[in-house]
C-alpha positions in Angstrom: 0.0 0.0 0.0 1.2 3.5 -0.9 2.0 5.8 2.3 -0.2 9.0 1.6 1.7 12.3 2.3 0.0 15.8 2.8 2.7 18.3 1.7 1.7 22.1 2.9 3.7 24.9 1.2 2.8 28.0 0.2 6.1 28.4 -1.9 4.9 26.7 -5.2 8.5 25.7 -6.3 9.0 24.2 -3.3 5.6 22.1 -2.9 6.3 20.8 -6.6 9.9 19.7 -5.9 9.0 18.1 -2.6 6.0 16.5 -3.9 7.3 15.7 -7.2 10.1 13.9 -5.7 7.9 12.0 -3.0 5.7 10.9 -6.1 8.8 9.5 -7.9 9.6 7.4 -4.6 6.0 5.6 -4.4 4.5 7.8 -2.1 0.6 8.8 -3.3 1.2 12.4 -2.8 -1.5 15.3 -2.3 -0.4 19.4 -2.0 -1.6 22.2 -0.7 -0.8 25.8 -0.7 -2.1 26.9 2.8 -3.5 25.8 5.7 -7.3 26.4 4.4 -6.2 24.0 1.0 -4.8 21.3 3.7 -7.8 21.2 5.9 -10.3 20.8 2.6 -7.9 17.9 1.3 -7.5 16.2 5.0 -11.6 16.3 5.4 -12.2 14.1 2.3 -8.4 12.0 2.6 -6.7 10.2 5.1 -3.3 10.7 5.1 -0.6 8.7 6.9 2.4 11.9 7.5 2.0 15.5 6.6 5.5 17.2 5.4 4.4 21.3 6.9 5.8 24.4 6.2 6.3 25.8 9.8 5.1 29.5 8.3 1.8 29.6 6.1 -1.0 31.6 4.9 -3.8 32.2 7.7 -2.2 29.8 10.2 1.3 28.8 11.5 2.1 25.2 10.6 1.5 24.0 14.3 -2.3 25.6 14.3 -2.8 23.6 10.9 -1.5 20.2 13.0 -3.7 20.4 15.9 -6.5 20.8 13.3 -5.3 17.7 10.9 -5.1 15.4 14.1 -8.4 16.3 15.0 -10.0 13.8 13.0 -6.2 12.1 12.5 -4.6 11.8 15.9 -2.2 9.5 14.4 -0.7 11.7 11.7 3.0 12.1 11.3 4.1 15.6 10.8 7.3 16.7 9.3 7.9 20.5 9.6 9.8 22.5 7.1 10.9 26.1 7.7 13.7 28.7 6.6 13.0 30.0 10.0 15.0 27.4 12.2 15.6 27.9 15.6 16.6 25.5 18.6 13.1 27.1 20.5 11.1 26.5 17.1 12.1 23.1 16.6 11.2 21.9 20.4 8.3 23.9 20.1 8.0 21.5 16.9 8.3 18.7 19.0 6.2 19.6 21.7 3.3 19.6 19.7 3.3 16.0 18.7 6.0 16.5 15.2 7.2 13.3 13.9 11.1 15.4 13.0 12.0 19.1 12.2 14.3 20.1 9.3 15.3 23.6 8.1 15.1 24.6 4.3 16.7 24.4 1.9 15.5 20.6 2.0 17.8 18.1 1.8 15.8 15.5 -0.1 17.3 12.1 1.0 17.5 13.2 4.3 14.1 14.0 4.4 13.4 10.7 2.4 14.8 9.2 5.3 12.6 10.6 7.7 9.3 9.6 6.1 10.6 5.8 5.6 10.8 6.7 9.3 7.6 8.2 10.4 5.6 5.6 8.0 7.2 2.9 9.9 5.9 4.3 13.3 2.4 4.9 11.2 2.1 1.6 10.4 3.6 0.6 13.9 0.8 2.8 15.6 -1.9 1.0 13.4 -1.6 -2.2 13.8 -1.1 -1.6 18.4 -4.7 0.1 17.3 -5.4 -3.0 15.9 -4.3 -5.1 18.3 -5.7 -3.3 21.2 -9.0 -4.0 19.5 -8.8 -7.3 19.2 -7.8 -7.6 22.9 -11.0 -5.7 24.2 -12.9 -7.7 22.1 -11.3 -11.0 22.9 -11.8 -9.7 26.6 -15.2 -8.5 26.3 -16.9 -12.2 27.5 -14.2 -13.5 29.1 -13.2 -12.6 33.3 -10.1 -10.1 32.8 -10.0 -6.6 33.9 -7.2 -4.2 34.3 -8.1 -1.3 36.0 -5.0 -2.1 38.5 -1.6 -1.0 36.9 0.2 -4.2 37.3 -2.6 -5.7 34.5 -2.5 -2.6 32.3 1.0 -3.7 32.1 0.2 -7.4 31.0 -2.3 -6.0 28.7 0.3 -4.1 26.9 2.9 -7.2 27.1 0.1 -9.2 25.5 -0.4 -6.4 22.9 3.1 -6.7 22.1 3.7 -10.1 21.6 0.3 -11.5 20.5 1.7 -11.2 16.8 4.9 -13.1 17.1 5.4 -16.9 17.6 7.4 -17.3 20.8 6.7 -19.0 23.4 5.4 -17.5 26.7 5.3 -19.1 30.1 2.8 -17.4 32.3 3.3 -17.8 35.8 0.9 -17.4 38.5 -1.5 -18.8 41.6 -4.3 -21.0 41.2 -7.2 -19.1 40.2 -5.3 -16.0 38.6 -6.3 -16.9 35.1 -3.3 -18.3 33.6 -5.8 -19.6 30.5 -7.6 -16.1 30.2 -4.4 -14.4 29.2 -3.3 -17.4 26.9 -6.5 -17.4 25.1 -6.1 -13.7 24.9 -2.9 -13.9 23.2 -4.2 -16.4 20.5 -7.0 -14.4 19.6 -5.1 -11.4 19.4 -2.5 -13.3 17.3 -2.1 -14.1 13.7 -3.3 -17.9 14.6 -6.7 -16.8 15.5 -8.8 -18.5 12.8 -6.8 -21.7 14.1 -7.4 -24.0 16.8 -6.7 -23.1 20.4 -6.0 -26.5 22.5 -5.3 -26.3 25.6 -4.6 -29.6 28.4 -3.8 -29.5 31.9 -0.7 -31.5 32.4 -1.3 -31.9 36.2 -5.1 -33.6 35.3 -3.7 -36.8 32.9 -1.8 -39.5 34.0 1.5 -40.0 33.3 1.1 -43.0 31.4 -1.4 -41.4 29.2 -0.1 -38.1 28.9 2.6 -38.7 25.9 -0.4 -40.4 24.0 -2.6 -37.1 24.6 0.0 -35.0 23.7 1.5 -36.8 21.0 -1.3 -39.5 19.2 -0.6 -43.1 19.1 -0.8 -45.6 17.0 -3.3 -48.7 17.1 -1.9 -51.3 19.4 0.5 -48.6 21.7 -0.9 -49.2 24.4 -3.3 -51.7 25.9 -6.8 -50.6 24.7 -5.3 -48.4 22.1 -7.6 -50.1 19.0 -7.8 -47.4 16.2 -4.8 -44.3 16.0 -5.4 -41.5 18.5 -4.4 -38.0 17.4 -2.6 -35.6 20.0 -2.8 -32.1 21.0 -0.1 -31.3 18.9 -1.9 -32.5 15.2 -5.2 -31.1 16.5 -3.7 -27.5 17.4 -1.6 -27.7 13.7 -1.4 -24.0 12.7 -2.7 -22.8 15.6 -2.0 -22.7 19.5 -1.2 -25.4 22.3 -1.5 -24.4 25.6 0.3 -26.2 28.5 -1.7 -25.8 31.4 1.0 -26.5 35.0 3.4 -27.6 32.6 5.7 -27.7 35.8 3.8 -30.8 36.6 5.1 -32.7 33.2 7.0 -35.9 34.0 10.9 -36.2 33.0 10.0 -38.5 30.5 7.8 -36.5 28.5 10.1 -33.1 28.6 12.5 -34.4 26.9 10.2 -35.1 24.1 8.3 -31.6 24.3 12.1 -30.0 24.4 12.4 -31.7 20.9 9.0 -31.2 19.2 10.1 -27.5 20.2 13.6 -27.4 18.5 12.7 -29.7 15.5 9.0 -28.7 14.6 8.2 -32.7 14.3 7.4 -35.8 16.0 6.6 -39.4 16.5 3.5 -40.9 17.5 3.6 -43.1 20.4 4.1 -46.8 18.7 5.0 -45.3 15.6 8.0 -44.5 13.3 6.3 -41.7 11.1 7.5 -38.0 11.6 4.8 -36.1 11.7 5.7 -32.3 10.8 4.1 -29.5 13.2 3.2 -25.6 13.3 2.2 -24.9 16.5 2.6 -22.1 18.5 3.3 -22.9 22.2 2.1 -21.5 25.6 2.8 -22.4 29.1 1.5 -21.9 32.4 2.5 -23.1 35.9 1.9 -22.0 39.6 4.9 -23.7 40.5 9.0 -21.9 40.9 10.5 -23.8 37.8 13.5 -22.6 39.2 12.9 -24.0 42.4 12.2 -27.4 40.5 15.2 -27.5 38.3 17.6 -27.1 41.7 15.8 -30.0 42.9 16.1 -32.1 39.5 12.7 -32.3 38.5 12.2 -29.8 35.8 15.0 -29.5 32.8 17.0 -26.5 32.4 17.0 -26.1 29.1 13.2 -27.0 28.7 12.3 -24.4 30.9 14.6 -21.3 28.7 12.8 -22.8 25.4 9.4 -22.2 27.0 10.4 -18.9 29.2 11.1 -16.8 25.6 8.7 -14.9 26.9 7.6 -14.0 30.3 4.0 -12.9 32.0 3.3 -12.6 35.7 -0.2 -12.8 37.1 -0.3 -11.2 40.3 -3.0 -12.7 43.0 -6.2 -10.8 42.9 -5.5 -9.7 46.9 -2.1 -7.4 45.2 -4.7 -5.6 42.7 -8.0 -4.2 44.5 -8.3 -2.3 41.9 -9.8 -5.4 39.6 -11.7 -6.4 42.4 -15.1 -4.2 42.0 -15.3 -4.6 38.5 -14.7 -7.8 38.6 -17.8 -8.1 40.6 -20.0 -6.0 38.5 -19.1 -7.8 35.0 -20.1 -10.9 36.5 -23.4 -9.5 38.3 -24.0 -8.0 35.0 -23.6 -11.9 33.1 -25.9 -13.6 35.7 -28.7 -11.3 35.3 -28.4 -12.2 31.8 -28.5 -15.9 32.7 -31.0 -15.8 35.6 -33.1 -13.1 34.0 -32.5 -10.8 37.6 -32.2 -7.2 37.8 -29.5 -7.3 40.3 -28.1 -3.6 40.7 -25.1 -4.2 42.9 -23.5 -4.4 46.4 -23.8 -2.8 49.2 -21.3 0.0 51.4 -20.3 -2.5 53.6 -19.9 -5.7 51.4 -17.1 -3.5 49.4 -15.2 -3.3 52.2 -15.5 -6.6 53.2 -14.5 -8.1 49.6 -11.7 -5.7 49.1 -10.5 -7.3 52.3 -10.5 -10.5 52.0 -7.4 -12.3 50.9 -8.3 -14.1 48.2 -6.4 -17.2 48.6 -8.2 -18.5 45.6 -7.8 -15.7 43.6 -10.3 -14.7 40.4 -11.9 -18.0 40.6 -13.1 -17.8 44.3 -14.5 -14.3 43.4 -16.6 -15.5 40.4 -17.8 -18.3 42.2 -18.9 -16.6 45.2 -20.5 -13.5 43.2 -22.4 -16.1 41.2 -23.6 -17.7 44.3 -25.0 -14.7 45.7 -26.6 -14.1 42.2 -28.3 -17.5 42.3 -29.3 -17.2 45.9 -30.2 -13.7 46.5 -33.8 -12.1 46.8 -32.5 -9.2 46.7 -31.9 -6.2 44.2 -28.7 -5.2 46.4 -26.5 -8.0 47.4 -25.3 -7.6 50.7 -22.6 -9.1 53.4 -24.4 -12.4 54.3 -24.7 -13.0 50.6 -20.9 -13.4 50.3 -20.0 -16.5 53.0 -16.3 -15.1 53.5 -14.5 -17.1 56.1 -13.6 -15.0 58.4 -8.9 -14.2 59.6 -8.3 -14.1 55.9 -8.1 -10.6 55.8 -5.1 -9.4 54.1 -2.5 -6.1 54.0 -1.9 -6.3 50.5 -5.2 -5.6 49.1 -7.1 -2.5 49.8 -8.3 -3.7 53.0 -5.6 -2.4 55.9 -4.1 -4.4 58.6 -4.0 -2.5 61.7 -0.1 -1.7 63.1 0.2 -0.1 66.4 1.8 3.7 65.7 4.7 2.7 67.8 5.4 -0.3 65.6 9.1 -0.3 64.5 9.6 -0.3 60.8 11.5 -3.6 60.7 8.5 -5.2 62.3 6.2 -3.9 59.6 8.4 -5.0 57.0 9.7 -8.4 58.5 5.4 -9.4 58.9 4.6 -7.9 55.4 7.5 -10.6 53.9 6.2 -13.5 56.1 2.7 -13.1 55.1 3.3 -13.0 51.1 5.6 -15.7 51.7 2.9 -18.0 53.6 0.7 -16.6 50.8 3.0 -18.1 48.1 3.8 -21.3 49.8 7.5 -20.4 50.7 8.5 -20.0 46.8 11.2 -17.0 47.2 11.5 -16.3 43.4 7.6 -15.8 43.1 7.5 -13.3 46.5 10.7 -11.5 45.4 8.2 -10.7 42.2 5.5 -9.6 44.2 7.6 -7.8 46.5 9.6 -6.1 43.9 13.0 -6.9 45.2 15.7 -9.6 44.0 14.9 -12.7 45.6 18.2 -12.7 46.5 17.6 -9.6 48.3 14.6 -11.6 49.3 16.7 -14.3 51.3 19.0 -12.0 52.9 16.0 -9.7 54.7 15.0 -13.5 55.3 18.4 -14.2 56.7 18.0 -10.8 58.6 14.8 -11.5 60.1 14.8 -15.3 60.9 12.2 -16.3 58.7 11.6 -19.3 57.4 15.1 -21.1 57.7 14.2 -24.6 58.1 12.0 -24.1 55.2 
């Protein structure tokens, strides 16, 4: 597709030799003499960069760019002026320029510049795009991101939705590990594909190679016709390796080599059967932990962790909490045909601090309880049967210190409680924490925690 440029000049010779020359390097070029002649063209074209005199007819060239990215935000502006200054360039720049160059025009240069700025055009274009997809991939499903720690995911997501790497999500029970993989297949390139997905924790080891993998008739007793595997079904589109830190030794090495070779046997068989499938991972388990201890290869574990996403637990993101609650009041009124409206004052407070130990899940479940349950318009406090001592400090909820707490107490009964939240795994608190785990085990060291763990 040709990159469509807007050049503004209202020196003739110069409009015709930029544009001219723009035309001659596949650019679909449209000139005007003044900022009036720009806004006409811009109302009835989209363009993708606009090369603008700085000093024009009527308007200055930065008037005429706040109204071109009225209806094109995105628009990549390249001012031109005989006029240049260090205060007019930044001013240039301040108003959302792409680059500033003085006149006379160097034409490669500026060539340059607008290989450049389409680049970022078509860079800015397809993030619209993919942000789309995203918010419509997440429209049904359970994930919110009002809290800045899933903003951020949302944007990782974003970013790598389009490329083939594999991603190992990490994350508690509950924190909708499979949410954010089926996000990033239907925000990828495989999305008219299949999306399998098996939890490697659920099947026995003896029949997990066989569900992964196929088999041929006679593998295995009971096997009597060939069984396809996870791998041929999800051909050309996604696999998704649900507590793949639960994967027997056996069968690792195997995965490790479908990975690196694109191909594979069936069990029983000698064929080589050729695969496209794009590979995700998820685990509430510290890999690291595992490979120190000799359950979990090395090597396995850097060809899955190409890419990396970290769910925190619901209780470190009150922020998701609320709406969490209302999207899912919202779908059971649609499924129990209720006019629910929403909680009350004091159910807030008590959901925002609670601890969550089951994360997302436990909220769903419980909200849809009380849906099912509940007379009322207004759910209310006994709707929600919260145990009670699970409130936590690390949601919005707050744990009462005595003023005359020292600090190091705060901080030494802050670490122990994510650590007992996170079953002792050190890497997994560091993350939530936001130190080092190494800095992790030395405040550990410093406060006598956990030792003989």
């Amino acid at each position: 597709m040709k990159l469509r440029v807007l050049v503004v000049d209202d020196e003739a010779a110069q409009r015709n030799l930029v544009g001219g020359f723009l035309k001659k390097q596949g650019y679909s070029v449209t000139t005007a003499g003044s900022a009036e002649e720009a806004v006409s063209a811009a109302a009835g074209k989209f363009f993708e960069i606009a090369v603008l005199d700085m000093k024009l007819p009527g308007k200055t060239g930065l008037e005429l760019l706040t109204d071109l990215k009225k209806t094109n935000p995105d628009i990549q502006a390249v001012f031109v002026t005989a006029f240049g200054t260090l205060e007019t360039a930044v001013e240039a720049m301040k108003a959302g320029a792409f680059d500033f160059l003085t006149k006379p025009v160097d034409l490669a240069h500026l060539l340059a510049i607008l290989n450049k700025a389409g680049e970022k055009h078509l860079l800015l274009d397809e993030n619209k795009y993919l942000r789309e997809k995203l918010e419509e991939s997440y429209r049904d499903s359970d994930i919110i991101a009002e809290s800045p720690a899933m903003k951020e995911i949302f944007s990782t997501v974003a970013r790598v939705a389009q490329s083939d790497s594999t991603v190992l999500i990490h994350g508690e029970s509950g924190t909708g590990k499979e949410l954010i993989a089926r996000a990033l297949h239907r925000a990828g390139r495989r999305c008219d594909k299949n999306f399998i997905a098996i939890n490697c924790a659920a099947v026995p080891e003896t029949l997990l190679e066989a569900e992964l993998f196929g088999a041929e008739r006679g593998a295995y007793t009971g096997a009597t016709t060939r069984r396809i595997g996870r791998f041929e079904l999800a051909d050309g589109g996604t696999l998704f390796l649900d507590e793949v830190g639960d994967m027997p030794a056996s069968i690792q090495a195997k995965l490790l080599r479908v990975l690196e070779l694109k191909s594979f046997e069936r069990l029983g068989g000698n064929e080589t059967v050729e695969t496209d499938v794009r590979v995700l991972a998820a685990t509430h388990q510290d890999l690291q932990r595992k490979i120190s201890e000799g359950s979990f290869r090395s090597d396995l574990y850097y060809r899955l962790n190409v890419i990396q996403i970290i769910l925190p637990p619901l209780r470190t993101r009150p922020e998701d909490i609320l709406p969490l609650v209302d999207k899912t009041i919202k779908r059971q009124n649609a499924k129990l045909n209720k006019n629910i409206t929403g909680i009350t004052a004091s159910t807030k407070d008590i959901l925002l601090g609670y601890a969550w130990p089951g994360n997302v899940r436990e909220l769903l479940n419980l909200v849809e309880r009380a849906c099912v349950l509940s007379r009322r318009d207004v759910l209310d406090v006994d709707d929600f049967p919260i145990p009670a001592g699970r409130e936590t400090g690390m949601s919005g909820a707050t744990v009462v210190q005595d003023i005359n707490t020292p600090l190091k107490t705060v901080e030494r009964n802050h670490i122990l409680r994510v650590l007992e939240a996170h079953d002792w795994q050190v890497q997994q608190s560091a993350d939530i924490l936001g130190v080092h785990r190494n800095t992790l085990r030395l405040k550990m060291k410093e406060y006598d925690i956990g030792l003989n763990k």
